[in-house]
The first five atom37 places (N, CA, C, CB, O) and aatype in JSON, in Angstrom:
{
  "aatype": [20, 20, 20, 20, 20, 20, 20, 20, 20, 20, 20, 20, 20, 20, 20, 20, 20, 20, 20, 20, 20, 20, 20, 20, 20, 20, 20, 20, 20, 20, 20, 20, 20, 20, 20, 20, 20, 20, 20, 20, 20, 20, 20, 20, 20, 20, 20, 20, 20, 20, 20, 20, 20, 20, 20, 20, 20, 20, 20, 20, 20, 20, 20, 20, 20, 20, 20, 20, 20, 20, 20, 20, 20, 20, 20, 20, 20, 20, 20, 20, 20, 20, 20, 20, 20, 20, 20, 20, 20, 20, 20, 20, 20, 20, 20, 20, 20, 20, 20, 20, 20, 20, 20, 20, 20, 20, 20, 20, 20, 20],
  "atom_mask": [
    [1, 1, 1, 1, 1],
    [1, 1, 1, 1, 1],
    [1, 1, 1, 1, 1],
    [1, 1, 1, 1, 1],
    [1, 1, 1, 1, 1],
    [1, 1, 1, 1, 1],
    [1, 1, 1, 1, 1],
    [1, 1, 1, 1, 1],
    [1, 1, 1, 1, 1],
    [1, 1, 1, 1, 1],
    [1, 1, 1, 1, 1],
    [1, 1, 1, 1, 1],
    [1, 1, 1, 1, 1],
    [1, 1, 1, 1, 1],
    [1, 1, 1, 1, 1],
    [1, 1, 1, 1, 1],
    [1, 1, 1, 1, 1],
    [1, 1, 1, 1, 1],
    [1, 1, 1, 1, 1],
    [1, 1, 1, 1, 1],
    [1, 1, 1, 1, 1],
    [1, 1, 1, 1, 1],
    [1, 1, 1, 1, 1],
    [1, 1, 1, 1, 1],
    [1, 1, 1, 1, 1],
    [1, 1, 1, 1, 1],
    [1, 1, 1, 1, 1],
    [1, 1, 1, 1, 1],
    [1, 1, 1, 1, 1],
    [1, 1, 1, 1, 1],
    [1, 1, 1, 1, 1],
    [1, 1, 1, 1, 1],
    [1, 1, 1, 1, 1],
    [1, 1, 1, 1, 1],
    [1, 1, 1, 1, 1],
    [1, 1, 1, 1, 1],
    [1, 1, 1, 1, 1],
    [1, 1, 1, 1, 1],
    [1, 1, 1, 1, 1],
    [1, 1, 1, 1, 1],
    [1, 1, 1, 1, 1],
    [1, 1, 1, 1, 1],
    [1, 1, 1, 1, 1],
    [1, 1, 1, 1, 1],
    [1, 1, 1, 1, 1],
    [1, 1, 1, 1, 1],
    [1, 1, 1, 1, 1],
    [1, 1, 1, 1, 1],
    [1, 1, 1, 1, 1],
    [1, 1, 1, 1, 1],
    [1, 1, 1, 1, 1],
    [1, 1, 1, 1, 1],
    [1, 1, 1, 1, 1],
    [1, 1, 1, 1, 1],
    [1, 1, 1, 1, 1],
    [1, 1, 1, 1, 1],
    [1, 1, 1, 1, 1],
    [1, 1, 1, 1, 1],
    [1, 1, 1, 1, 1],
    [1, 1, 1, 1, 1],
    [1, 1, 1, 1, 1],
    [1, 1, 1, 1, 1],
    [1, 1, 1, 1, 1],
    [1, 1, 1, 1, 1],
    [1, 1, 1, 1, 1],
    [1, 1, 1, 1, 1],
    [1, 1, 1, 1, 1],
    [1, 1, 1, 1, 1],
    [1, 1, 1, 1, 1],
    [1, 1, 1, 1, 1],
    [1, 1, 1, 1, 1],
    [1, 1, 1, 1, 1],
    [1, 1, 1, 1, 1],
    [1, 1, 1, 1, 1],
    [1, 1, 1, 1, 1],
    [1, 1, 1, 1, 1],
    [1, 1, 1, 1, 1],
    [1, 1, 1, 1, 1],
    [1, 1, 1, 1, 1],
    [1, 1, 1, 1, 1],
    [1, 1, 1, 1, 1],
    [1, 1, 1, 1, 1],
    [1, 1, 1, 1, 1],
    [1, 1, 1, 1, 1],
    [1, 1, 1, 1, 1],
    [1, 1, 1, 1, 1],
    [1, 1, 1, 1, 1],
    [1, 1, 1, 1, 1],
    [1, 1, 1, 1, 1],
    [1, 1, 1, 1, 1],
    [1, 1, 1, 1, 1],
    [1, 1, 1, 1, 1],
    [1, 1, 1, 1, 1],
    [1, 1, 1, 1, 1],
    [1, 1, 1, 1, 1],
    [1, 1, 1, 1, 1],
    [1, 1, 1, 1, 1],
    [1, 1, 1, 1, 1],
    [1, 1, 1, 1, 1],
    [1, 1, 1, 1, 1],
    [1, 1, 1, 1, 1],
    [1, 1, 1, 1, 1],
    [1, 1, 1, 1, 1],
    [1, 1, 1, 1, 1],
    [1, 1, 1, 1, 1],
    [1, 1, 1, 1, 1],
    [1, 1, 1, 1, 1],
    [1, 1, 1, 1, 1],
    [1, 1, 1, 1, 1],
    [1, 1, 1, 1, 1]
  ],
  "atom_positions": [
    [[-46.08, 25.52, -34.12], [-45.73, 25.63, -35.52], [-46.69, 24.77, -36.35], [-44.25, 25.21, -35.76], [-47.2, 23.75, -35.89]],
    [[-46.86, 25.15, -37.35], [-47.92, 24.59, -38.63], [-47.56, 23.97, -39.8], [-48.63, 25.59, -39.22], [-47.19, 24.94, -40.46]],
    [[-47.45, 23.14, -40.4], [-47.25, 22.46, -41.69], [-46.63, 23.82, -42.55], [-48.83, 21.7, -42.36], [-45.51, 24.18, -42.92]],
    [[-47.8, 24.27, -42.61], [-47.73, 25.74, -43.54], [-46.42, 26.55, -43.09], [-49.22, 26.87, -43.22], [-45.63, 26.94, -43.95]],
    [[-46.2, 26.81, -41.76], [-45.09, 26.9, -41.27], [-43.55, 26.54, -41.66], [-45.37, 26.46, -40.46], [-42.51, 27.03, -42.1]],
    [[-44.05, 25.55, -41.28], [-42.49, 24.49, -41.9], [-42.11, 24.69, -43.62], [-42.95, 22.35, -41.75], [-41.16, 25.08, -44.31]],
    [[-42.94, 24.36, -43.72], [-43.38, 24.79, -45.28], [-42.58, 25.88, -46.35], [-44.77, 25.45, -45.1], [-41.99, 25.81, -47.43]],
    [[-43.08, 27.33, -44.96], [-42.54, 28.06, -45.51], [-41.25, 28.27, -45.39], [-43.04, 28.81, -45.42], [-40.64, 28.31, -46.45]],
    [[-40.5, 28.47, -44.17], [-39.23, 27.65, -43.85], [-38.41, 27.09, -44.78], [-39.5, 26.65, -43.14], [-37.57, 27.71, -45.44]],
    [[-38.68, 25.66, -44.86], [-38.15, 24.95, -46.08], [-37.62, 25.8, -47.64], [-39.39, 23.99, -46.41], [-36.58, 25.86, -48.29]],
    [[-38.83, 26.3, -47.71], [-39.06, 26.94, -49.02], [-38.08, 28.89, -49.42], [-41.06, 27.05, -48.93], [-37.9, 29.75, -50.28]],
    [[-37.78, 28.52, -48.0], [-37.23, 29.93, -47.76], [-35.47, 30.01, -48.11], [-37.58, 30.33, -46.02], [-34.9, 31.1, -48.06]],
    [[-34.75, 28.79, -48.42], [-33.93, 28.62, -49.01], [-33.57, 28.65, -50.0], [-33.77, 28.16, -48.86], [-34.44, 28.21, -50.75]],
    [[-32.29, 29.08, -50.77], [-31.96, 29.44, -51.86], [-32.04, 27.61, -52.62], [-30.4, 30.45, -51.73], [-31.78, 26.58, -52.0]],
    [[-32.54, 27.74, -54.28], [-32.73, 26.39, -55.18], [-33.21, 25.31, -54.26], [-31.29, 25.86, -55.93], [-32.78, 24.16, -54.17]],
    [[-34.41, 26.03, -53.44], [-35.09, 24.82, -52.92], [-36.1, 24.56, -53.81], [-35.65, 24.92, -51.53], [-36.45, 25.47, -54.56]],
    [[-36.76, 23.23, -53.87], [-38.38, 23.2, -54.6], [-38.84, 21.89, -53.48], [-38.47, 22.63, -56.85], [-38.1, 21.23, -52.75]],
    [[-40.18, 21.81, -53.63], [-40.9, 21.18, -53.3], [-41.41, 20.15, -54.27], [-41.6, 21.88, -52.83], [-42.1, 20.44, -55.24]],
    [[-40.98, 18.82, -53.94], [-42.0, 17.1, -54.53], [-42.52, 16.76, -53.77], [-41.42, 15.69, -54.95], [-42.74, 17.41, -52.75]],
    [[-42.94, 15.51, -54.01], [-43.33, 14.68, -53.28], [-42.78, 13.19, -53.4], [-44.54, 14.8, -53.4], [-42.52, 12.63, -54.46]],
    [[-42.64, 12.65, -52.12], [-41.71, 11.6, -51.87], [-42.65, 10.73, -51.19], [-40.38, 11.97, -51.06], [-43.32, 11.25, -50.3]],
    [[-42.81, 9.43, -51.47], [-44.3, 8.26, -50.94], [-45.49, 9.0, -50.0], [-43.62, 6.75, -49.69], [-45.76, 8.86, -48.81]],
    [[-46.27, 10.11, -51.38], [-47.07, 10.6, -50.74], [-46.88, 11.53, -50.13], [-47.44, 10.02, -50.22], [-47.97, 12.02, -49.84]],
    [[-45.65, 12.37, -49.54], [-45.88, 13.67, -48.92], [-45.1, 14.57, -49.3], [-45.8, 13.68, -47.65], [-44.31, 14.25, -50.19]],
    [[-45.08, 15.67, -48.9], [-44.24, 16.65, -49.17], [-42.74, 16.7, -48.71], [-44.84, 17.65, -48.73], [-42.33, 16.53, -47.56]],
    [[-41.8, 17.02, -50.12], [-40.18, 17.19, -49.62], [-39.72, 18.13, -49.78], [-39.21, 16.49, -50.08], [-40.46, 19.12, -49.8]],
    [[-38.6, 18.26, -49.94], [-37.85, 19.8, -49.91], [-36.26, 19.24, -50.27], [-37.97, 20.79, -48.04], [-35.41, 18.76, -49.52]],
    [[-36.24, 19.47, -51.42], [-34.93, 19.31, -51.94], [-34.36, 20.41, -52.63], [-34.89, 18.26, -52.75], [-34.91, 21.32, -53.26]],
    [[-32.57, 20.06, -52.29], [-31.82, 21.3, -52.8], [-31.06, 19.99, -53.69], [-30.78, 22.54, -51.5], [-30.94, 18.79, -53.47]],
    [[-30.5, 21.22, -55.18], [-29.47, 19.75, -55.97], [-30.18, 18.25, -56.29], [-28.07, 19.21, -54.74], [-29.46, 17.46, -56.9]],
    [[-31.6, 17.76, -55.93], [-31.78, 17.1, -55.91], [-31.95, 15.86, -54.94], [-31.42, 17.3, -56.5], [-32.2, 14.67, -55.16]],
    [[-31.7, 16.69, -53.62], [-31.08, 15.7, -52.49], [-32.61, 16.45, -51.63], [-28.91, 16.05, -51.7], [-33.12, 17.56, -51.76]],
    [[-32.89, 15.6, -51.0], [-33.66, 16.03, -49.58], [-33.28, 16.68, -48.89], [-33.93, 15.28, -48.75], [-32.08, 16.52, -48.68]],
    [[-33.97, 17.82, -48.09], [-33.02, 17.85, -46.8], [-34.23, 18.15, -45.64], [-31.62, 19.26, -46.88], [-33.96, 18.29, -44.45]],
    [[-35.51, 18.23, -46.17], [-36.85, 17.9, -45.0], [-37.96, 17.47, -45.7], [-37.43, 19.25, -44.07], [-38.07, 17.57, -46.92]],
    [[-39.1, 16.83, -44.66], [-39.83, 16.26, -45.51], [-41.68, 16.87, -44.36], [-39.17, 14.19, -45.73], [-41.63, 16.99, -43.13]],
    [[-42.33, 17.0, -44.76], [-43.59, 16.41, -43.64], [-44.54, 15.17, -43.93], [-44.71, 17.56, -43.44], [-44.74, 14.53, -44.96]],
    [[-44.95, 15.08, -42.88], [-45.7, 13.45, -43.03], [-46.97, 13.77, -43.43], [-45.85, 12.42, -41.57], [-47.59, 14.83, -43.33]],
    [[-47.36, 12.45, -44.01], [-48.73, 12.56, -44.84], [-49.93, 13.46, -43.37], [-49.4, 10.38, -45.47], [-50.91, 14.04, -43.84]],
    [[-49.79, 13.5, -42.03], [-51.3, 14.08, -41.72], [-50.53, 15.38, -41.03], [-52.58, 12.95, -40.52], [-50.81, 15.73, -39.89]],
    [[-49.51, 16.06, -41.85], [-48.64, 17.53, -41.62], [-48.68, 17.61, -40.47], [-49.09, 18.91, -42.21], [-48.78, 18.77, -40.07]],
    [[-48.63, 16.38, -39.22], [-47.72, 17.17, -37.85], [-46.99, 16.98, -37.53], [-47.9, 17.31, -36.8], [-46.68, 17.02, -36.34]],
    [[-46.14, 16.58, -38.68], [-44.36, 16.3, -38.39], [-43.88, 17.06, -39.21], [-43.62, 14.79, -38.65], [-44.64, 17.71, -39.93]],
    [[-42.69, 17.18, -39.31], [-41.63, 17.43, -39.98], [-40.47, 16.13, -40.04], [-41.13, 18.68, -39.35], [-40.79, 15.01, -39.65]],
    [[-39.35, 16.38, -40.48], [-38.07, 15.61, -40.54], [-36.92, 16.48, -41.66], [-38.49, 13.91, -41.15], [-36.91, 16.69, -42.88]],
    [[-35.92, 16.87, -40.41], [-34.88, 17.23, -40.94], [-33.72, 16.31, -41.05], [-34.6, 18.22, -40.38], [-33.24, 15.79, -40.05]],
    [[-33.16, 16.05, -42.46], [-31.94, 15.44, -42.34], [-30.79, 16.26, -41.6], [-31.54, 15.1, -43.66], [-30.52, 17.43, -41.86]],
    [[-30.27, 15.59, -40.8], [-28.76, 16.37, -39.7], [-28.07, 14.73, -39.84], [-29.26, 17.13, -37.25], [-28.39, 13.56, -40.09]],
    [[-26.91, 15.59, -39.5], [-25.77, 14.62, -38.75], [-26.61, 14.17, -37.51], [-24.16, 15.5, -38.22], [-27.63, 14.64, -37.01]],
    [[-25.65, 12.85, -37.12], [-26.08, 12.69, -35.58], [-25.62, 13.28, -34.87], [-25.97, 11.69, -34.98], [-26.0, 13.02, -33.73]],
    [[-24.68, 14.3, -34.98], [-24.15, 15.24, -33.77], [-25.11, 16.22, -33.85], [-22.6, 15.9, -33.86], [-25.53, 16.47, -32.72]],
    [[-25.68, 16.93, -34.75], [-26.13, 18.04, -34.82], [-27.89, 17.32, -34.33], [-25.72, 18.86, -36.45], [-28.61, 17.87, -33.5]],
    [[-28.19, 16.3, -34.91], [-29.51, 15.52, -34.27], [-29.52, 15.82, -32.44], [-29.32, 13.51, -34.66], [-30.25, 16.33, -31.59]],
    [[-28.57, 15.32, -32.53], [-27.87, 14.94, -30.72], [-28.53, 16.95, -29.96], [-24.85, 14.64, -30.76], [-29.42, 17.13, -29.13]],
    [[-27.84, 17.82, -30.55], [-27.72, 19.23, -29.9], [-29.61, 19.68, -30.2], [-26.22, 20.48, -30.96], [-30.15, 20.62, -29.61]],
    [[-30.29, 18.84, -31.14], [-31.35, 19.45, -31.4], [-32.35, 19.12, -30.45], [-31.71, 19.25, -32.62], [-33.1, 19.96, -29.95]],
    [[-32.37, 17.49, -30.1], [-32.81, 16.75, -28.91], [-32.75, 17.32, -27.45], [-32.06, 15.61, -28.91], [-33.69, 17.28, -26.65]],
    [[-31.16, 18.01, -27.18], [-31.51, 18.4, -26.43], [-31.47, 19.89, -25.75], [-31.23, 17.66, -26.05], [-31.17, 20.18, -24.6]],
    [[-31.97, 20.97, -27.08], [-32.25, 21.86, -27.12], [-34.11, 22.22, -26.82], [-31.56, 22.08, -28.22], [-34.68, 23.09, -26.18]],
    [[-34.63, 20.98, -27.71], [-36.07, 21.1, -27.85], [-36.64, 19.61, -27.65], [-36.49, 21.77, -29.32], [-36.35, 18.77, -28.5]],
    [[-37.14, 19.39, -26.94], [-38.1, 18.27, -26.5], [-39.24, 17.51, -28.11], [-39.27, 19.25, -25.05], [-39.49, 16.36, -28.47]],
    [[-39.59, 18.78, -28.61], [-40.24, 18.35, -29.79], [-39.59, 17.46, -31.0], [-40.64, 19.49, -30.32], [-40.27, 16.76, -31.74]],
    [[-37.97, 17.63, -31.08], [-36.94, 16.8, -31.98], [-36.48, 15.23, -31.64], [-35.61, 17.62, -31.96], [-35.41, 15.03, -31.07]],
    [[-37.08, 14.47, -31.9], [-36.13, 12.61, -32.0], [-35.87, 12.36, -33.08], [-36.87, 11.11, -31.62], [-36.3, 12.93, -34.08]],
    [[-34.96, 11.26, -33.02], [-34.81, 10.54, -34.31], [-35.61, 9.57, -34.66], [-33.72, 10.04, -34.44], [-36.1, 8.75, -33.88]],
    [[-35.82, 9.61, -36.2], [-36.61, 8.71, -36.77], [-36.44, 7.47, -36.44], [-36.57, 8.78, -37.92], [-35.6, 7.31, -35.55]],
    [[-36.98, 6.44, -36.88], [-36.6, 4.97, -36.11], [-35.85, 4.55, -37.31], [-38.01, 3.76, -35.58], [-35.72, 4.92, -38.47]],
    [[-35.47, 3.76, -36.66], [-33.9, 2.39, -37.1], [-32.92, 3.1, -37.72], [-34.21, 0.91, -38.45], [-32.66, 4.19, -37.2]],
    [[-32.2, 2.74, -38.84], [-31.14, 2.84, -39.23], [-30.51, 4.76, -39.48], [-31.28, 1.85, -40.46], [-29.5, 5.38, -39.16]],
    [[-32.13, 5.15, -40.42], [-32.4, 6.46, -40.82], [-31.84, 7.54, -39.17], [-34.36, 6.5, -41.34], [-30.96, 8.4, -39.13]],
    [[-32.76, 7.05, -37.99], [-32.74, 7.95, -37.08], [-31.06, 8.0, -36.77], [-33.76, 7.54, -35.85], [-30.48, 9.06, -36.52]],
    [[-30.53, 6.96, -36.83], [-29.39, 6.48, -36.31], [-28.16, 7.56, -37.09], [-29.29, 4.73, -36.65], [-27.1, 8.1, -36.75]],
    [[-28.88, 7.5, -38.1], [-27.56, 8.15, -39.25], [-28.11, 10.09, -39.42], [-27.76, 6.96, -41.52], [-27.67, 10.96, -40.17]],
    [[-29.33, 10.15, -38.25], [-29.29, 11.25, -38.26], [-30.63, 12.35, -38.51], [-28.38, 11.27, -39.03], [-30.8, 13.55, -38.3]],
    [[-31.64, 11.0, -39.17], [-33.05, 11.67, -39.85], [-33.48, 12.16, -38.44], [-34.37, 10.45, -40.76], [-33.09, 11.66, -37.38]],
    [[-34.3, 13.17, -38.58], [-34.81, 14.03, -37.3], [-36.37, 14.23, -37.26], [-34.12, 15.57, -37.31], [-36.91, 15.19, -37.81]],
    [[-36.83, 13.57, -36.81], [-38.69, 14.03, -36.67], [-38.82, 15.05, -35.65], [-39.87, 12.65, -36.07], [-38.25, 15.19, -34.57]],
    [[-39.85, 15.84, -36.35], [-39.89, 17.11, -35.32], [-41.56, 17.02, -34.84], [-39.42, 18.85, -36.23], [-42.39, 16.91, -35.74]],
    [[-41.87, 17.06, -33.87], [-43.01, 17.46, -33.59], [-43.84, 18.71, -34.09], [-42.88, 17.48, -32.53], [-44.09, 19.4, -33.11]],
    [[-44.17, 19.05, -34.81], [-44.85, 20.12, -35.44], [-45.84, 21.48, -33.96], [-46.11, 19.04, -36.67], [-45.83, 22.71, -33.86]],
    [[-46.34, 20.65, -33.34], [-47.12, 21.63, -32.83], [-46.86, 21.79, -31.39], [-48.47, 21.36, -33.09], [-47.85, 21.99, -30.69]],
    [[-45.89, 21.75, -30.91], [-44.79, 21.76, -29.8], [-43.39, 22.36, -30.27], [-44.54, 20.24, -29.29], [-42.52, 22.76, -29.49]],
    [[-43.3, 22.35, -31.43], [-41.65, 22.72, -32.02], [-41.36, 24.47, -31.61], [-41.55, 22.46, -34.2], [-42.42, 25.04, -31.33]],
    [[-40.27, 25.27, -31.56], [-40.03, 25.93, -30.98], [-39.71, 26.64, -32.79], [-39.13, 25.56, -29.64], [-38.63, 26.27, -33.25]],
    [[-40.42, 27.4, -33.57], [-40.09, 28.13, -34.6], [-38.82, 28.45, -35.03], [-40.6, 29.05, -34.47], [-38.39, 28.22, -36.16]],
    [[-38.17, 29.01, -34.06], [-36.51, 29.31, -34.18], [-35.48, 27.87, -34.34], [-36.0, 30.18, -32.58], [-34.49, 27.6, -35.02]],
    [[-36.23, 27.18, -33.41], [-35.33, 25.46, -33.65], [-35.43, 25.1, -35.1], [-36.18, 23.9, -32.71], [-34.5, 25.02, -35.9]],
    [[-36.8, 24.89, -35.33], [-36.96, 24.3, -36.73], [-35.95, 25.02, -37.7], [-38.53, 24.49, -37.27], [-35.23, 24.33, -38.43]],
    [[-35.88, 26.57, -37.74], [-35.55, 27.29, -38.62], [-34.06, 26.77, -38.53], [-35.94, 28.77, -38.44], [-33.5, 26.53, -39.6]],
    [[-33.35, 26.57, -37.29], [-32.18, 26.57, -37.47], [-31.4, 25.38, -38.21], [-31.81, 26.8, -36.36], [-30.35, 25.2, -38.82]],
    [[-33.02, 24.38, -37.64], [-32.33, 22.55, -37.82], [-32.35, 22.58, -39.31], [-33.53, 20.9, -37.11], [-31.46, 22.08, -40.0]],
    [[-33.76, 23.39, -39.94], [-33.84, 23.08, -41.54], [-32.52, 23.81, -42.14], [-35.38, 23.76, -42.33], [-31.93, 23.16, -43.0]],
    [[-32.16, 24.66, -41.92], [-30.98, 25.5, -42.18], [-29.39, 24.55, -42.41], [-30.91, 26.58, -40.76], [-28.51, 24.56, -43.28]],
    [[-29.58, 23.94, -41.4], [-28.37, 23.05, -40.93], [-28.75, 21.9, -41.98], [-28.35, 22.54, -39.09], [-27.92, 21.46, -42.78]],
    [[-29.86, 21.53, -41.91], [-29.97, 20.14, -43.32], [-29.5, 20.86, -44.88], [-32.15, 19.43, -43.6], [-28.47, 20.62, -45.51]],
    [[-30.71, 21.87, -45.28], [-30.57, 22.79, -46.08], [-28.55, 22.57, -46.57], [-31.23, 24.34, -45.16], [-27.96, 22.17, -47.57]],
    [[-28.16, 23.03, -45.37], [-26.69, 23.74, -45.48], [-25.73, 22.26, -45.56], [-26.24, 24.93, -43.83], [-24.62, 22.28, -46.09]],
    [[-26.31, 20.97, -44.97], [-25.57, 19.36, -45.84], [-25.76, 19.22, -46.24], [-25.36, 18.25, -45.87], [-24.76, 18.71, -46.74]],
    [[-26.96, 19.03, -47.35], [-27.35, 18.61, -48.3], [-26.23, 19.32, -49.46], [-28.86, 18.88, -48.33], [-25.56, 18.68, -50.28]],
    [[-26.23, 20.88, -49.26], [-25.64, 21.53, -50.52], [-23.99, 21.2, -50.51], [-25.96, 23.29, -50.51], [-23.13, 21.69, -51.24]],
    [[-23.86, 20.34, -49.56], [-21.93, 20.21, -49.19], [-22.26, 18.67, -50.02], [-21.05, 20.11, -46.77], [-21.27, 17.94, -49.99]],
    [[-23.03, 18.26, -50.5], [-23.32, 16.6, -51.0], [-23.48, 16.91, -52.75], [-25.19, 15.74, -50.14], [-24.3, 17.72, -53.18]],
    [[-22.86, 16.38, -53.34], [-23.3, 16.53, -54.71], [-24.17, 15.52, -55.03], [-22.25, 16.55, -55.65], [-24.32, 14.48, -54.4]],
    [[-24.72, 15.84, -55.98], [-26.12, 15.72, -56.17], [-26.19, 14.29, -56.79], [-26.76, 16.93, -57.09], [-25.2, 14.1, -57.51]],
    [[-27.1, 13.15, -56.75], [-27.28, 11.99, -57.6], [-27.71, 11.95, -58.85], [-27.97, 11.26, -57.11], [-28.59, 12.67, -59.32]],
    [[-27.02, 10.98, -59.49], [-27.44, 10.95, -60.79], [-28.95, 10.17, -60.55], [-26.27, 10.15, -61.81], [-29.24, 9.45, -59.6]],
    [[-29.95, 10.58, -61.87], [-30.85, 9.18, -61.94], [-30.42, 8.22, -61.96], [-31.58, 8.93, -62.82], [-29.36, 7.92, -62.52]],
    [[-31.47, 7.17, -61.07], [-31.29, 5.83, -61.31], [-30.38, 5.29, -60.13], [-30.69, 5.6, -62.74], [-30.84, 4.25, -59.66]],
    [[-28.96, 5.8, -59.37], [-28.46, 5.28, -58.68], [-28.55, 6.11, -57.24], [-27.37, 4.98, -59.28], [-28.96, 7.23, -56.94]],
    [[-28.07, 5.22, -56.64], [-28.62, 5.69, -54.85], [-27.34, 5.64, -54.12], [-29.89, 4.41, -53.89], [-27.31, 5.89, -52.91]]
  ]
}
């Protein structure tokens, strides 16, 4: 799978858009994240639960969690060029699909 890939993916969701978040590309619905890629595009990161992190790990070898607190609560790095197309699609789907159960932040507070 390819940046461009993921990319499109992401983008393939209903009131998604694309920013940028310290330098790279995000993908927010409502205002909320729900994937991101890293500044040299051979990652990804889907926000999941840690249960749903947990089933992605060990569905596809290409999925861990991010480090410290983030991975813990669920952030998901994907290996980009090992990732299994259908995984990604499903994991971004599954972020995609928490994010929109989260109402959205106001500016300014976190």
């Amino acid at each position: 799978m390819t940046a461009d890939e993921f990319r499109a993916i992401a983008l393939s969701f209903p009131e998604t858009e694309e920013r940028s978040h310290a330098n790279h590309p995000d993908f927010r619905v409502g205002g909320k994240i729900f994937a991101t890629l890293s500044n040299d595009l051979t990652k990804g990161m889907a926000s999941l639960t840690p249960e749903a992190q947990a089933d992605y790990m060990a569905m596809d070898a290409s999925f861990h969690p991010a480090a410290g607190a983030w991975g813990r609560k669920g952030s998901t790095m994907i290996t980009l060029g090992s990732a299994n197309p259908q995984a990604v699609r499903s994991a971004l789907a599954a972020a995609w699909e928490l994010r929109m159960q989260k109402p959205a932040r106001s500016k300014g507070t976190r």
